[in-house]
TILUMTI-801761 format. One record per residue (C-alpha): residue number from 1; chain; x, y, z. Coordinates in steps of 0.1 Angstrom, whole numbers, plus 5000, padded with zeros to 4 digits. Each point is the difference from the previous one (the first is absolute). Example, Ala and Ser with C-alpha at 12.3 -4.5 7.8 and 13.67 -1.06 7.14 Angstrom:
<pts>
+-----+--------+------+------+------+
! num ! chaine !    u !    v !    w !
+-----+--------+------+------+------+
!   1 !      A ! 5123 ! 4955 ! 5078 !
!   2 !      A ! 5014 ! 5034 ! 4993 !
+-----+--------+------+------+------+
</pts>
This chain:
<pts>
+-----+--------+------+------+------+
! num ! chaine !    u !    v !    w !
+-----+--------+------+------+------+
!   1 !      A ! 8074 ! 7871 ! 1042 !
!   2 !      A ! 5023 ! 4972 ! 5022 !
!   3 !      A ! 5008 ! 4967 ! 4983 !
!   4 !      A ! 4982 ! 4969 ! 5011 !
!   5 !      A ! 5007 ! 4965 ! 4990 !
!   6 !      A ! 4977 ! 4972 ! 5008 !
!   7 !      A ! 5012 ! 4963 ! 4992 !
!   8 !      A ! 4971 ! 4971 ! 4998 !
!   9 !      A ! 5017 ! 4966 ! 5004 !
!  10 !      A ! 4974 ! 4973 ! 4991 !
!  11 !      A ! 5009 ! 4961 ! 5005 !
!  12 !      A ! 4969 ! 4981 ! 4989 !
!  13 !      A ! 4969 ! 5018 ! 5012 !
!  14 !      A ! 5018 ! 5016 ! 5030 !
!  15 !      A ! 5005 ! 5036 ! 5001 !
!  16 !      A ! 5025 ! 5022 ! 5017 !
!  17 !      A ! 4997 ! 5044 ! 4996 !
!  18 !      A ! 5029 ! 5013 ! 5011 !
!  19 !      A ! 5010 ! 5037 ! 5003 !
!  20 !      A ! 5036 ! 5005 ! 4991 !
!  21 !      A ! 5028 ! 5030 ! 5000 !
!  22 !      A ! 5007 ! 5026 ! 4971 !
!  23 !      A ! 5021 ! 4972 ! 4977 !
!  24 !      A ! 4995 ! 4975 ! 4975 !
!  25 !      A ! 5007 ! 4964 ! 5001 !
!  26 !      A ! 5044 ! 5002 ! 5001 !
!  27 !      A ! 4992 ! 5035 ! 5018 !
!  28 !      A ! 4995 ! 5024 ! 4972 !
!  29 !      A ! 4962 ! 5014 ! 4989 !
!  30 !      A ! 4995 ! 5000 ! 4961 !
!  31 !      A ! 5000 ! 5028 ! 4983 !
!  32 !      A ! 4966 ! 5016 ! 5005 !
!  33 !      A ! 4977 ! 5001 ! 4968 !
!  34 !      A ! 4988 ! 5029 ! 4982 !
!  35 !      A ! 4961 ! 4986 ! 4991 !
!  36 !      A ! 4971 ! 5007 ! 5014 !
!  37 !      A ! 4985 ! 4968 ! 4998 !
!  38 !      A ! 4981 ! 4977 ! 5018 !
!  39 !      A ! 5009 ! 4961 ! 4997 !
!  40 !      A ! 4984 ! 4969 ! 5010 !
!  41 !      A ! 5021 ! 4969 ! 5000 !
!  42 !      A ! 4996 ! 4964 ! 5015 !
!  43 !      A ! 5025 ! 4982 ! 5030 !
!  44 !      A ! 4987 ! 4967 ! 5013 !
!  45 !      A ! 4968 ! 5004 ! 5012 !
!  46 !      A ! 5003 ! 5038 ! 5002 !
!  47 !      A ! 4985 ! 5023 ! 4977 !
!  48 !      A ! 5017 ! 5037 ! 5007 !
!  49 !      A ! 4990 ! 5034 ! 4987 !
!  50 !      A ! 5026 ! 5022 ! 5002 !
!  51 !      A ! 4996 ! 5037 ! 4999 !
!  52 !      A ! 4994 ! 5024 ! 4976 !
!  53 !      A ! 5031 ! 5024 ! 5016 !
!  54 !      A ! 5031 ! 5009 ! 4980 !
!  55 !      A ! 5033 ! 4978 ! 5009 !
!  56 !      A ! 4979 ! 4970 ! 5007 !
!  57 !      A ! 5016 ! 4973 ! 4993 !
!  58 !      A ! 4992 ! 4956 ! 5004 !
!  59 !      A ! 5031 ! 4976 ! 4997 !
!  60 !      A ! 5002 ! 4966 ! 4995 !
!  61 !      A ! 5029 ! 4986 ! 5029 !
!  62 !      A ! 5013 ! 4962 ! 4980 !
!  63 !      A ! 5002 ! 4974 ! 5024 !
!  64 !      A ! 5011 ! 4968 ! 4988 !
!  65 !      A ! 4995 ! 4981 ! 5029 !
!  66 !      A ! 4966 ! 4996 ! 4988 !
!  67 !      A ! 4971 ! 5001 ! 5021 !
!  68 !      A ! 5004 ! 5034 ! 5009 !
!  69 !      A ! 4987 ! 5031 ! 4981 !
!  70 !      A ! 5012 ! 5033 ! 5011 !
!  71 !      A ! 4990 ! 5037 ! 4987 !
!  72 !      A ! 5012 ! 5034 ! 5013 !
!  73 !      A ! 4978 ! 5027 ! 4991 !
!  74 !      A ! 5022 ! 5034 ! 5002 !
!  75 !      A ! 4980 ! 5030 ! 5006 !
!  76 !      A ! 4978 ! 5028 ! 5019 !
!  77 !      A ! 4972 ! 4984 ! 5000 !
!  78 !      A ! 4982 ! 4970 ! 4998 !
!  79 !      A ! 4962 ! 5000 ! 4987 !
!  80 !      A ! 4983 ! 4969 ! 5009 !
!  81 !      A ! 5013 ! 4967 ! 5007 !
!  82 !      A ! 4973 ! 4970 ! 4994 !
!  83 !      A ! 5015 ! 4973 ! 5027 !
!  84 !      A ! 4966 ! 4988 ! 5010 !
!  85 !      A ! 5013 ! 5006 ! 5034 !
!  86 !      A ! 5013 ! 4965 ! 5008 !
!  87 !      A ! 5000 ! 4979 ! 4968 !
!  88 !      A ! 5010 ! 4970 ! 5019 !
!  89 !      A ! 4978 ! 5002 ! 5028 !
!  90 !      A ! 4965 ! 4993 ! 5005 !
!  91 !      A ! 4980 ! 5018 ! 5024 !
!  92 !      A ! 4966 ! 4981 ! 5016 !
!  93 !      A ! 4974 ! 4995 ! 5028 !
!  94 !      A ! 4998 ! 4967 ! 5016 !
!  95 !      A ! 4972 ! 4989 ! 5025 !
!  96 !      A ! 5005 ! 4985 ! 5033 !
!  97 !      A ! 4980 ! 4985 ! 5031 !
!  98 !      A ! 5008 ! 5041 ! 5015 !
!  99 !      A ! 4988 ! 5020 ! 4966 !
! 100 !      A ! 5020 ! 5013 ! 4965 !
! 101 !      A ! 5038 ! 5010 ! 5001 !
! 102 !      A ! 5022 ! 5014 ! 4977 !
! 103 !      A ! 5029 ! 4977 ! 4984 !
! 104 !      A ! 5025 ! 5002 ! 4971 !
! 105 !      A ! 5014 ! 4969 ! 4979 !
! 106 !      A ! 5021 ! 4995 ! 4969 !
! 107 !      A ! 4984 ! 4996 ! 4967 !
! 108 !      A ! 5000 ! 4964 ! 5003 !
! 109 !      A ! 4982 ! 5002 ! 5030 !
! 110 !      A ! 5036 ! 4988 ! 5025 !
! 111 !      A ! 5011 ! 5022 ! 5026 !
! 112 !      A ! 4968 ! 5010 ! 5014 !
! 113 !      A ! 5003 ! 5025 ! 5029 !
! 114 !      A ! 4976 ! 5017 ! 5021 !
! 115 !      A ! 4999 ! 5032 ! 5006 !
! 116 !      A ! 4972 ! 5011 ! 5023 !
! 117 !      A ! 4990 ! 4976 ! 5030 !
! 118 !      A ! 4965 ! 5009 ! 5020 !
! 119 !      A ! 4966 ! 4995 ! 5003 !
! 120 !      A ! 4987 ! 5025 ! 4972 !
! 121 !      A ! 4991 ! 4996 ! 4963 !
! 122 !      A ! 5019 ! 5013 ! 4977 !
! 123 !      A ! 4995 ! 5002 ! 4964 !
! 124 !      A ! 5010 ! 5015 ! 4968 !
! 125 !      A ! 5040 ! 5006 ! 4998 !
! 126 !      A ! 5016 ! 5014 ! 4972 !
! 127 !      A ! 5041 ! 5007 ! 4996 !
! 128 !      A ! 5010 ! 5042 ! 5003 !
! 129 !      A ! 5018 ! 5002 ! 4965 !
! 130 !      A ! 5035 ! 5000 ! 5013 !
! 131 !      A ! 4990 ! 4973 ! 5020 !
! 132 !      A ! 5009 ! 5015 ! 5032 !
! 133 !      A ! 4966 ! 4999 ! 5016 !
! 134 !      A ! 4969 ! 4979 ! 4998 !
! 135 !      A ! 4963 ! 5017 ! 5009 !
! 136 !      A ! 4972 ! 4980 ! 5008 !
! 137 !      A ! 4966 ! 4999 ! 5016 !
! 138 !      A ! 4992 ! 4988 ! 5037 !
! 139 !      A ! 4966 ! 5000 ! 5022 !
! 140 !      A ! 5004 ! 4990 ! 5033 !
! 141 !      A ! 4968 ! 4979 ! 5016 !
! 142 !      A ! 4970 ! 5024 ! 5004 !
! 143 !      A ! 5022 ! 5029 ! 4985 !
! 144 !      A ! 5001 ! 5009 ! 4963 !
! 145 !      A ! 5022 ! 4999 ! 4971 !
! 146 !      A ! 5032 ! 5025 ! 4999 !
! 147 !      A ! 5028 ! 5002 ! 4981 !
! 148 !      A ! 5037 ! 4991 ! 5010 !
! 149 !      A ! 5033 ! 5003 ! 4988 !
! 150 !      A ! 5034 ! 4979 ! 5012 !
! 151 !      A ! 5035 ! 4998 ! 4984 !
! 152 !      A ! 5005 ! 4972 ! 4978 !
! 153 !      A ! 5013 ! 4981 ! 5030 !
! 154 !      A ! 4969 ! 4998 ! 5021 !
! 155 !      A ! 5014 ! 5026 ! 5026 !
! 156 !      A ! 4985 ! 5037 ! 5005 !
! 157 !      A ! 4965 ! 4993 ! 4995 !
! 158 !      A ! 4983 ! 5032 ! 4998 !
! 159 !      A ! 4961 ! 5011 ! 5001 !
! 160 !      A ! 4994 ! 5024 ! 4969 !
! 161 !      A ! 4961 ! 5003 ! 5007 !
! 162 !      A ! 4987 ! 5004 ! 5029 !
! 163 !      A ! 4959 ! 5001 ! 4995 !
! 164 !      A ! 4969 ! 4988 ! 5018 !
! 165 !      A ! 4991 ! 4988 ! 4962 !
! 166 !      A ! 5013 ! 4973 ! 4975 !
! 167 !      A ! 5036 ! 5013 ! 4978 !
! 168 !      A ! 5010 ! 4968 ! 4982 !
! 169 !      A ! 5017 ! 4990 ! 4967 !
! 170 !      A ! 5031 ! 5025 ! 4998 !
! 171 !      A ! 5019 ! 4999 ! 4964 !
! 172 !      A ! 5036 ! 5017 ! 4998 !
! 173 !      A ! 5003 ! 5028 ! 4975 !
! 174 !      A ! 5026 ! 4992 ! 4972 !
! 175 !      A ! 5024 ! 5028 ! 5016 !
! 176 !      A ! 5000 ! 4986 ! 5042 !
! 177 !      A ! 4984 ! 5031 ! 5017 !
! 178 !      A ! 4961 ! 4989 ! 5000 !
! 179 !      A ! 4978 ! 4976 ! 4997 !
! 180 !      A ! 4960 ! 5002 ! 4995 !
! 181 !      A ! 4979 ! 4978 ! 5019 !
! 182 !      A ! 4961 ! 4996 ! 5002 !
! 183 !      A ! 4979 ! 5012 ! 5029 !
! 184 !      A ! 4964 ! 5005 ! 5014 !
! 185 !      A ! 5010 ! 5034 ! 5020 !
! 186 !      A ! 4979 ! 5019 ! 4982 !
! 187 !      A ! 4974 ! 4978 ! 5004 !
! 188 !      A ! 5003 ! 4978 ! 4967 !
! 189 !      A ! 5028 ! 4984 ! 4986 !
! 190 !      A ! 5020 ! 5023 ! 4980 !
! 191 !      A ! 5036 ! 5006 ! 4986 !
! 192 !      A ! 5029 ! 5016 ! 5023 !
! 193 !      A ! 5033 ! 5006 ! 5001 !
! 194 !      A ! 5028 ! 5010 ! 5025 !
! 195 !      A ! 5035 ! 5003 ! 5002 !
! 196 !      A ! 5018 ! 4972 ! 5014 !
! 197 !      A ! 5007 ! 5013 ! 5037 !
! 198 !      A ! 4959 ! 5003 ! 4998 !
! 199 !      A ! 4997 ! 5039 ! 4997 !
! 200 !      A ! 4976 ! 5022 ! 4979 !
! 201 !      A ! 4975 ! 4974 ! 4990 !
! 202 !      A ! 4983 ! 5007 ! 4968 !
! 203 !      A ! 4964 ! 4987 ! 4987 !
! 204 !      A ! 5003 ! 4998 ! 4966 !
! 205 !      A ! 4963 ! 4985 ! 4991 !
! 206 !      A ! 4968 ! 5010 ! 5012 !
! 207 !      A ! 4974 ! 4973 ! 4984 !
! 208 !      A ! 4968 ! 4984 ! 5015 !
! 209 !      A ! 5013 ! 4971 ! 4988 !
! 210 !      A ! 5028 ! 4987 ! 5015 !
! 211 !      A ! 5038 ! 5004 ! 4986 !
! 212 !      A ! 5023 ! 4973 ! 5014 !
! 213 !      A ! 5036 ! 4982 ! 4994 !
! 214 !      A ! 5019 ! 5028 ! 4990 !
! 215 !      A ! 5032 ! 4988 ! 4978 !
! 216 !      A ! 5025 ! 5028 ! 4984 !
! 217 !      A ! 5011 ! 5000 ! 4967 !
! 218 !      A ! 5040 ! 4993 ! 4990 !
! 219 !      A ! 5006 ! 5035 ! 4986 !
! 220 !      A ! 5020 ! 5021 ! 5022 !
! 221 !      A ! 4990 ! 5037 ! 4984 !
! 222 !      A ! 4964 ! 4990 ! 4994 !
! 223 !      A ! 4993 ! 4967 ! 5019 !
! 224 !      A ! 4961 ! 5006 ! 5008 !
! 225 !      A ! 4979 ! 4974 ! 5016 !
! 226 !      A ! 4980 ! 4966 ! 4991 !
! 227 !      A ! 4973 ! 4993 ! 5023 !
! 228 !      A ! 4966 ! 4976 ! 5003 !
! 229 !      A ! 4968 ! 5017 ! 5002 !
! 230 !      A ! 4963 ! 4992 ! 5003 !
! 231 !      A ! 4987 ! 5027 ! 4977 !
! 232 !      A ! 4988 ! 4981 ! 4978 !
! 233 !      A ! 4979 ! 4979 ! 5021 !
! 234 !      A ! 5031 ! 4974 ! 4999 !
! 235 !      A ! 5033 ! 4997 ! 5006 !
! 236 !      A ! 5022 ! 5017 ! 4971 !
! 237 !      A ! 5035 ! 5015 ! 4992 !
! 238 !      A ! 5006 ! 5043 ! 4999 !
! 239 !      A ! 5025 ! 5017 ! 4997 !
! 240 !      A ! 5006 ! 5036 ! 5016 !
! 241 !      A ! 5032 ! 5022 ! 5000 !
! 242 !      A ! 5020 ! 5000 ! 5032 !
! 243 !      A ! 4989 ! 5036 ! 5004 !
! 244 !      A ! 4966 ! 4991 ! 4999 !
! 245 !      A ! 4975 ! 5029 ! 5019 !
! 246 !      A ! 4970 ! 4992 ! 5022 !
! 247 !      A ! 4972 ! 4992 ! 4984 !
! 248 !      A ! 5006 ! 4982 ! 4970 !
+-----+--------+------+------+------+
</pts>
């Protein structure tokens, strides 16, 4: 397997994933280890996993400037890395005269910027878990709801659904490549989910009582899917796994 190093440099909240070449810090990779081990260790606000592959190894870079914290991870794989996309960013809806945009702001609520400027609503954001993208919902007057997807920048803003019916409330899976979302396509609202350029759509409920606000779990192997439900005859909590068949 090829060597890849990746380097997080965190000042404060701020968080910067860089891809680097074949070497360590003064240009030499450490010796690769020999357990088959799987470690979780703590950087800032980062929590990283790495994997369970032989010759994985985590090192601490000193930097006694202070402020700084830097960690190469030396390796041929990395499992999971729990950034919550963009620790210090927020990502919001704000109404105006003209409908709902999407914005982003830092945690203390400074540096607002907005991202989407027209005459629809828009609703629901959430952060792509390297950050890189945001999805969101949008209805346009006397359309209906569909979900969207733009880079974390505000530019290529791209229609994933495309349906006559409602799609709302997409939720990232822990690993990037699909979200679940909520929809009345098959004629009550029910659990899907879809890959992230919007392809093979899955329904992965089929209750008379509607399934809604889909969120996945953290777990990357087994990360399964919390949603709210009417079943019951009110509003509660279940739980499914992210493999869930029709029908349950």
């Amino acid at each position: 397997m090829s060597t890849r190093i990746v380097l997080l440099l965190l000042a404060g909240l701020g968080v910067l994933v860089a891809g680097c070449g074949g070497s360590g810090p003064q240009g030499t990779p450490p010796p690769a280890g020999g357990d088959d081990v799987q470690t979780t260790f703590e950087v800032g606000p980062l929590l990283i996993r790495t994997a369970a592959v032989p010759g994985f190894v985590a090192e601490d870079i000193p930097n006694p400037g202070g402020g700084v914290s830097l960690v190469a991870l030396y390796g041929s794989e990395i499992d999971w890395m729990a950034s919550q996309a963009m620790l210090d960013r927020i990502v919001f809806v704000r109404s105006h005269a003209g409908g709902q945009n999407v914005w982003v702001c830092n945690l203390d609520g400074s540096g607002a910027v907005r991202l989407t400027s027209n005459t629809a609503a828009e609703n629901a954001p959430c952060w792509s878990p390297d950050g890189a993208s945001i999805a969101f919902q949008r209805i346009w007057p006397a359309q209906d709801w569909e979900i969207m997807m733009m880079n974390a920048d505000g530019s290529s803003v791209r229609a994933l659904t495309d349906n006559p019916v409602v799609d709302e409330h997409p939720s990232f899976a822990p690993e990037g490549r699909r979200l679940a979302f909520h929809t009345n396509r098959t004629g009550n609202m029910e659990i899907f989910a879809m890959y992230t350029d919007g392809s093979a759509a899955t329904n992965l409920t089929n209750h008379p009582a509607m399934d809604l606000q889909p969120d996945w779990g953290p777990d990357l192997t087994d990360p399964g899917i919390l949603f709210t439900t009417l079943r019951d005859g009110n509003l509660e909590i279940y739980e499914m796994g992210s493999d869930q068949q029709p029908g349950k």
